[in-house]
N, C-alpha and C positions, 0 to 999 in steps of 0.2 A: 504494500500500500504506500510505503514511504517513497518508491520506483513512479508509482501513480500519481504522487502527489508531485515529485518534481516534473512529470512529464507532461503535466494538466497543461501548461500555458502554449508548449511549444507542437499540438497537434497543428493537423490541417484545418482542423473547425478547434480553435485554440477554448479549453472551459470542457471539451468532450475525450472523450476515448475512443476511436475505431476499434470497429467490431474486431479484428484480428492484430495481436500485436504481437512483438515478438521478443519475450524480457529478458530471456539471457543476452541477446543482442543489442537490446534498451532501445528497438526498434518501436516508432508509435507513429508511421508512417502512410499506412493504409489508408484512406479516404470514405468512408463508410461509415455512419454514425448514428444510431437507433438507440432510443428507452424499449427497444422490444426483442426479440429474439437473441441470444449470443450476451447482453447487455443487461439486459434487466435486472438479476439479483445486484450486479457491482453499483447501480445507482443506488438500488434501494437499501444496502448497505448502510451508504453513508450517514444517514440520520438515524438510524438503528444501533450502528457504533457507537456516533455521538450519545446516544440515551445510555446503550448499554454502559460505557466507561465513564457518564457519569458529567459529559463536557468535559474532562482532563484532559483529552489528547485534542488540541483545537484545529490538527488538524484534518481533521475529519468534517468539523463544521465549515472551514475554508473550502474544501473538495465540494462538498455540497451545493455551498451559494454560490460558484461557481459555473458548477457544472450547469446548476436548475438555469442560472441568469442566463447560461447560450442555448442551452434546450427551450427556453420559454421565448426567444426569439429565432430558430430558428427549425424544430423539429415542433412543436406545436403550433397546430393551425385549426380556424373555424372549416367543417364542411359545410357546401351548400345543401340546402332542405328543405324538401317543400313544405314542410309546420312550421320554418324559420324561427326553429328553435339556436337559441345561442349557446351552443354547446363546442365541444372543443374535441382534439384526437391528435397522436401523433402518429407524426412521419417520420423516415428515411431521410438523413440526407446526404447527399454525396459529395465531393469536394471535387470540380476541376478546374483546366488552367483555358483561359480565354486564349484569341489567337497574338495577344500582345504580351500574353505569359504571365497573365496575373490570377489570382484563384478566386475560382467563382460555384457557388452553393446552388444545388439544385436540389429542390421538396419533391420527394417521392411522395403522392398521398396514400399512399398503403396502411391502414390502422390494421396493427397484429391485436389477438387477444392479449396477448403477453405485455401487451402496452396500456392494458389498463392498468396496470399496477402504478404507474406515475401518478395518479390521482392520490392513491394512500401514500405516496413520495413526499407531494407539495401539502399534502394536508397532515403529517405526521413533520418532516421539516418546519412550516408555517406554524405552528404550533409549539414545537420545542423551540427554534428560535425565534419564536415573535415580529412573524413578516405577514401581517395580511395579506399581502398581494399573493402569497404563497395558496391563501384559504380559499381566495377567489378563483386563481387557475385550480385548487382541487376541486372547486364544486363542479366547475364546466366539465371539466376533463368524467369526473363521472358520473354527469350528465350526457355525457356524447356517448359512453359507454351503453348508458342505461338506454339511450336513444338505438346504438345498433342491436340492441336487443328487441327492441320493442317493433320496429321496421321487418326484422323478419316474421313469415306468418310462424315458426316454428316456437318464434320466442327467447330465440338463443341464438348470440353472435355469433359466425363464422370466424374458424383461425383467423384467416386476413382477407382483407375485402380493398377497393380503390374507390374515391371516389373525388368531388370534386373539388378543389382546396379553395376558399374565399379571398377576395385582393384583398379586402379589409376584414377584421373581425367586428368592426363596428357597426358595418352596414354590408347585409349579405341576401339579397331580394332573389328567389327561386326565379330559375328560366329552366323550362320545360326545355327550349332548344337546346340551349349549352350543355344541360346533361345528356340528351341525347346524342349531341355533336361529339361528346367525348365519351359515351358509352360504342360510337363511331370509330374512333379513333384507339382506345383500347383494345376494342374488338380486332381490328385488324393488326396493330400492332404485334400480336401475339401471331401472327400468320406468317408465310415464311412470303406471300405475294399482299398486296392491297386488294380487297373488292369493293370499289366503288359502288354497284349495286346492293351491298347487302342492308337488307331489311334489318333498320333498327328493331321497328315495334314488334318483329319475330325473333328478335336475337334477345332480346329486355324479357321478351314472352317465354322462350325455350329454358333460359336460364335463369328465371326466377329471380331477377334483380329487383328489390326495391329500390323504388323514388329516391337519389339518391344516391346509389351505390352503382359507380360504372363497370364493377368487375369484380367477381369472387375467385381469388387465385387458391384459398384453400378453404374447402367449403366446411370443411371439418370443426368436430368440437370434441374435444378429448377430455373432457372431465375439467379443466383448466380453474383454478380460484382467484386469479386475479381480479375479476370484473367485483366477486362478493368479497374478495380481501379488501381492497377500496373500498366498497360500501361501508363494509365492518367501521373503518378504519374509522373513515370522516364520520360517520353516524354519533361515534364515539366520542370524536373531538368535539363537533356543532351541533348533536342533539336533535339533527334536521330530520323531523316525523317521516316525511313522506319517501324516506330512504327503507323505512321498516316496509312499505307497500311495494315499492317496487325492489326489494331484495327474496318476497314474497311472490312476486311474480315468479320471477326467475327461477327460484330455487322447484316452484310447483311444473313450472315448463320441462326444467332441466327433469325433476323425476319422471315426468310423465311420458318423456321420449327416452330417458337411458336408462329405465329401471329391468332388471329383467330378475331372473328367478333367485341367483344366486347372488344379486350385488348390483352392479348398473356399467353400462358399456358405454365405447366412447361410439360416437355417432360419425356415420363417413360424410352426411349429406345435410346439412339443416336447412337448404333448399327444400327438402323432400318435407312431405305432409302423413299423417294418416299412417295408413301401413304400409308408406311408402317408405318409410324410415326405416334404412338401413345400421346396423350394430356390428361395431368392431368388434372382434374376441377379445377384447381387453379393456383391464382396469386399472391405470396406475395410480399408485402408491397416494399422488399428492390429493385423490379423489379424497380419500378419508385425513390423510394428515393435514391437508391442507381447505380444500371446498368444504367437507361439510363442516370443519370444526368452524369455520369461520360463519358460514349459516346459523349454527346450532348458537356460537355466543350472538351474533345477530342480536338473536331472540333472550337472549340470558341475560338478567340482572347486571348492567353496567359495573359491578363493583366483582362482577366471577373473569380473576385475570384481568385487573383492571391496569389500563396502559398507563396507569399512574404510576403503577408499581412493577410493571413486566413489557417487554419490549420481545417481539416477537423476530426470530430472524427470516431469510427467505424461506425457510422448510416449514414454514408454520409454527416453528417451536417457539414455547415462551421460554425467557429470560431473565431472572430478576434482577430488575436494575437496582443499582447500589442508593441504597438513604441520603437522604442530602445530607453535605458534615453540615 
């Protein structure tokens, strides 16, 4: 971590880590820079540490307000929607060199599930160290979350989805064309030729895309708890009622398509409806150490494990944080 902290300033997106580094070499050179897949536990780490050692080791809250300050200007972004809700998601971003040799940031709008977890980040950060703007990016963040739940008919987000990224987060007014125009453009992109001809409203119609969403590169949902570790989280910190209702949604969606005789499986399709829903042979580990226990305190007396007194790492586990001297 002490490798991490000197290397924070000098990436290609300077405050970030690229997804692949390479430490015996003190390589941090790579161009690739996500809160989601490869990345996730090492953000949410940081305010976790901070709790767990008590704020003694300050550098760990440095890493933090760091990291959050270039992710909240350059990997989180508003989608556009047609309920034009102001809700928030992160992206992908990549790092290249213009043709005059200077470096320039391109937003992938790709929101993994794995990237919900940045919600319980900025609202568990915001919180220990006393930055509201930290509480405001957590409420959106899973509010967008709670949003790509609610858009599919299944009830449950997709691994990862694309969709449209907004020029402003302040003002972001649905166009029916633009999504289509780039549900256009994704589509073919993915093709090894262009079809000019291809039917939007049959490509939107075959693959099940909501209003919204111009592409599902992994339609899958594997038991995953980030969406309800957020919720937990912020629930905890703000109190905000209406987080027990839609954690309630989720959790009665998620049983009702992956329960099956012996335990519950992870689903190939959350496009699919009905018995059209197909079930992976498997269950991993983080289903119970991680989703349900976080559901199950959801609903539990604020004071069983409370984050007053326990700081949970990325496995789910509590920790007891040390007494104030």
């Amino acid at each position: 971590m002490e490798l991490f902290d000197k290397k924070q300033d000098a990436t290609k997106l300077a405050g970030l880590w690229p997804v692949s580094v390479n430490a015996k070499e003190e390589l941090f050179d790579d161009d690739t820079f996500t809160l989601g897949a490869e990345a996730s536990s090492l953000y949410m780490s940081l305010p976790q540490a901070y709790a767990l050692l008590g704020g003694k080791v300050p550098m760990y809250r440095k890493m933090y307000e760091n990291a959050t300050l270039t992710a909240a200007g350059h990997n989180v972004f508003r989608p556009m929607n047609p309920e034009g809700k102001d809700v928030l998601l992160s992206g992908t971003v990549r790092v290249g060199m213009t043709d005059n040799g200077n470096s320039k940031t391109y937003l992938e709008s790709q929101m993994q599930y794995r990237s919900c977890f940045a919600a319980g980040m900025f609202a568990l950060g915001g919180a220990l160290l006393n930055i509201p703007t930290h509480q405001e990016i957590a409420h959106k963040l899973v509010d967008g979350c709670i949003w790509a739940h609610q858009v599919v008919p299944l009830g449950i987000m997709p691994e990862a989805f694309d969709v449209v990224p907004c020029a402003s987060q302040t003002n972001c007014p649905w166009s029916e064309w633009l999504w289509k125009q780039e549900v256009w453009k994704k589509a073919n992109s993915l093709e090894p030729e262009s079809n000019p001809t291809l039917n939007v409203d049959n490509f939107i119609k075959e693959h099940r895309l909501p209003k919204g969403f111009i592409g599902i590169s992994d339609t899958a949902y594997n038991l995953r708890p980030e969406a309800i570790e957020s919720l937990f989280t912020l629930y905890r910190i703000s109190g905000r009622e209406d987080l027990l209702d839609a954690a309630w949604d989720m959790f009665q969606a998620m049983q009702s398509a992956t329960q099956t005789k012996n335990g519950n499986a992870a689903i190939v399709a959350v496009t699919d409806e009905g018995s059209e829903v197909t079930l992976k042979d498997s269950m991993d580990s983080m289903w119970m150490s991680q989703t349900l226990k976080y559901f199950y305190l959801m609903f539990s007396s604020p004071d069983l494990i409370s984050l007053d007194e326990f700081v949970f790492n990325a496995g789910g586990h509590p920790l007891k944080r040390p007494k104030a001297s």
